[in-house]
C-alpha atoms as an extended CHARMM CRD file, in Angstrom:
* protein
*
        78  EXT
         1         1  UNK       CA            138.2860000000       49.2930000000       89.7690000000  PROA      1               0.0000000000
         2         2  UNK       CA            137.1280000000       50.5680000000       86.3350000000  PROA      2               0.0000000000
         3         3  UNK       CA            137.1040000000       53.4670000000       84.3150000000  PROA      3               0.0000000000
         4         4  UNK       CA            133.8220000000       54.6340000000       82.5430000000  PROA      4               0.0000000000
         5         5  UNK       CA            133.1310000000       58.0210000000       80.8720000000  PROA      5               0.0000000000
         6         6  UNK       CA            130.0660000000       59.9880000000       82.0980000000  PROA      6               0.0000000000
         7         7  UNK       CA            127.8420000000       59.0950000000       78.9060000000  PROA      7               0.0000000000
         8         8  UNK       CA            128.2840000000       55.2860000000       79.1250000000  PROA      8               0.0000000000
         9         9  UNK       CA            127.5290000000       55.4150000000       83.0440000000  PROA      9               0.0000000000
        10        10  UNK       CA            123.7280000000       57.7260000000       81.3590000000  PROA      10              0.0000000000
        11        11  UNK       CA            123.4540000000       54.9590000000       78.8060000000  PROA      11              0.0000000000
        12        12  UNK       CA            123.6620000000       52.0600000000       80.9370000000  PROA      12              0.0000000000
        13        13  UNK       CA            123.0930000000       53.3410000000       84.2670000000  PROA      13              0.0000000000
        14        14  UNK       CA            120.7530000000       50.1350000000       86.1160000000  PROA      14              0.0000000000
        15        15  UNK       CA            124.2680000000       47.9120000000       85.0030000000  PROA      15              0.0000000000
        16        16  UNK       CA            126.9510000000       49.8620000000       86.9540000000  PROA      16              0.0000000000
        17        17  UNK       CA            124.4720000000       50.3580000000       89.7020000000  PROA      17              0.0000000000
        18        18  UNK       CA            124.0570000000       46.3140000000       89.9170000000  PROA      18              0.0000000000
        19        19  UNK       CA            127.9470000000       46.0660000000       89.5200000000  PROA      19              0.0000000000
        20        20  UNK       CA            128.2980000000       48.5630000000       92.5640000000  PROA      20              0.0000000000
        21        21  UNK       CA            125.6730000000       46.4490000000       94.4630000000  PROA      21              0.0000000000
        22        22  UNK       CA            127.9790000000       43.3770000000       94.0730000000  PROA      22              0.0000000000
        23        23  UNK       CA            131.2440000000       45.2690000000       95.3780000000  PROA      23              0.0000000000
        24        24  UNK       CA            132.9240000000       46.6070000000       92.3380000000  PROA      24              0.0000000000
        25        25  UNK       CA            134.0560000000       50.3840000000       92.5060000000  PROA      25              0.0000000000
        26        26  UNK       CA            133.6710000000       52.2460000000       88.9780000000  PROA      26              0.0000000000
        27        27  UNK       CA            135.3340000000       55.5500000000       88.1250000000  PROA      27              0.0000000000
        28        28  UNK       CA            133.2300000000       58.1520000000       86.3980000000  PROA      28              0.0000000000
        29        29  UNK       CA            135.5370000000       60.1860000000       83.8830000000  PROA      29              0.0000000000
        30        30  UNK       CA            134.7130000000       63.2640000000       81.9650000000  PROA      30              0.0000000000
        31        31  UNK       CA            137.2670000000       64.4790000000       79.3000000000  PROA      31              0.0000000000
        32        32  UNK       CA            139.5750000000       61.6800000000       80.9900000000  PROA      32              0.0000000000
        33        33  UNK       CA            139.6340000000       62.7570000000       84.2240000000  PROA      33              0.0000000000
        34        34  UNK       CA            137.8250000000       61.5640000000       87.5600000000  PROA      34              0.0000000000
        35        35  UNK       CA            134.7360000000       63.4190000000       88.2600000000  PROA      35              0.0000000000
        36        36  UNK       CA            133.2540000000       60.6250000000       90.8850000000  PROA      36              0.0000000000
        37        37  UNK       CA            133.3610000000       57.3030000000       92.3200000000  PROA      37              0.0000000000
        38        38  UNK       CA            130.5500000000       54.8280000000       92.2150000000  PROA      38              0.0000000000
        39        39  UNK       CA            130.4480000000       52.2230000000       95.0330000000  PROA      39              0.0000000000
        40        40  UNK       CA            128.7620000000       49.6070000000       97.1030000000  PROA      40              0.0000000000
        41        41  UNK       CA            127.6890000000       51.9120000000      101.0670000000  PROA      41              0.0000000000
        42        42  UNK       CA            129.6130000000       50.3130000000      103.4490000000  PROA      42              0.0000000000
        43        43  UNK       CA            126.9250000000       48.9300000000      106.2990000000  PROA      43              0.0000000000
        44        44  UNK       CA            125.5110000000       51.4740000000      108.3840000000  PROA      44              0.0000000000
        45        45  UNK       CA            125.4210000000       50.3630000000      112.3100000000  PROA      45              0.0000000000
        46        46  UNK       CA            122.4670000000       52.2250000000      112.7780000000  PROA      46              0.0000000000
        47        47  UNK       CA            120.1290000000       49.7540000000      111.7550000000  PROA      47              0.0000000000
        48        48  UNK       CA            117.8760000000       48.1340000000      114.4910000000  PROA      48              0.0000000000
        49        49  UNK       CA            119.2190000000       44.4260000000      115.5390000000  PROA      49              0.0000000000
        50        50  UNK       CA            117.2990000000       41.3520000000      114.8330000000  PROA      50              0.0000000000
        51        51  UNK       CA            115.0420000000       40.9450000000      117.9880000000  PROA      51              0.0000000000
        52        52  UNK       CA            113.4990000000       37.5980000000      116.8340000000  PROA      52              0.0000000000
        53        53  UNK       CA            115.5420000000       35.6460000000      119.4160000000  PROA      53              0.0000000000
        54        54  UNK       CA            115.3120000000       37.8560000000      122.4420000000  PROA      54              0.0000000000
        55        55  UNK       CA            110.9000000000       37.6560000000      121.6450000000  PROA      55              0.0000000000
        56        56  UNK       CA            111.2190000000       34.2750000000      121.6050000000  PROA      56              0.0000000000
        57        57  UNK       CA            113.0000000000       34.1190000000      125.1980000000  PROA      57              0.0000000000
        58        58  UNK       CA            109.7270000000       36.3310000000      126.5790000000  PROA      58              0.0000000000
        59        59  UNK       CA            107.5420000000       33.3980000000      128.2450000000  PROA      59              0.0000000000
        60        60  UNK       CA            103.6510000000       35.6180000000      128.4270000000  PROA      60              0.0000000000
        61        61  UNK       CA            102.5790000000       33.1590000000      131.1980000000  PROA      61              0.0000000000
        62        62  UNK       CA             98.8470000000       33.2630000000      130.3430000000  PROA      62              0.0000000000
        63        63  UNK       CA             99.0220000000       37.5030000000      130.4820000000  PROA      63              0.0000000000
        64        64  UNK       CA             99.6790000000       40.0840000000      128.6330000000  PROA      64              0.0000000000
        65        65  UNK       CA            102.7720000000       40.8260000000      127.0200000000  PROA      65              0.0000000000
        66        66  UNK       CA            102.9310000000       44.3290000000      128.7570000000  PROA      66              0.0000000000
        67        67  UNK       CA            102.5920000000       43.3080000000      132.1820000000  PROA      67              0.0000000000
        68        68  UNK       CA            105.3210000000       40.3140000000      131.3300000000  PROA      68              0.0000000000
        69        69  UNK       CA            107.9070000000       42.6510000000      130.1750000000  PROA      69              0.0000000000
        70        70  UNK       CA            107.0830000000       44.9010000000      133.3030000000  PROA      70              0.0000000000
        71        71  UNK       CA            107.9790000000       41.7950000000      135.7240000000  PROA      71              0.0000000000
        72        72  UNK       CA            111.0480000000       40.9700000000      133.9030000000  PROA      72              0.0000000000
        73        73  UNK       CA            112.1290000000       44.5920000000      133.7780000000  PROA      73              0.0000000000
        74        74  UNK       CA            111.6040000000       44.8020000000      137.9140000000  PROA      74              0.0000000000
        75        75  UNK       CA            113.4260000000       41.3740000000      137.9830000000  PROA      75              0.0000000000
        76        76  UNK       CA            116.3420000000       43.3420000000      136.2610000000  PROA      76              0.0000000000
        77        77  UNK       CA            116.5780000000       40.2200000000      133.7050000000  PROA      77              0.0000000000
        78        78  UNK       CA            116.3760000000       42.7550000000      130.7950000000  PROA      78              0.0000000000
């Protein structure tokens, strides 16, 4: 973790950003003493999953995708 000053983090704000992309934590200081932390957001679980798979699985059988998903529903596979 490093220490920067509140002017240097102004002057050369796009570099601390990247280094807080690639993990680092950085200290903003003013007058010497801690005024924030800069960081990399931890990931959020409230992003949608990757569904490429499961569409994959889905055979149409020559109809539309609606009425497929509506059989496999009543077939309780999904």
């Amino acid at each position: 973790m490093k220490k920067v000053k509140v002017n240097e983090v102004r002057e050369h704000l796009a570099k601390y950003l990247s280094d807080a992309e690639k993990g680092e934590e950085i200290i903003i200081t003013k007058h010497s003493r801690p005024i924030a932390r800069l960081g990399p957001l931890e990931p959020s679980d409230s992003e949608f999953p990757d569904l490429s798979e499961h569409r994959k699985s889905i055979k149409l059988k020559n109809q539309p995708l609606s009425k497929t998903v509506l059989e496999q529903r009543n077939e309780e596979r999904y």
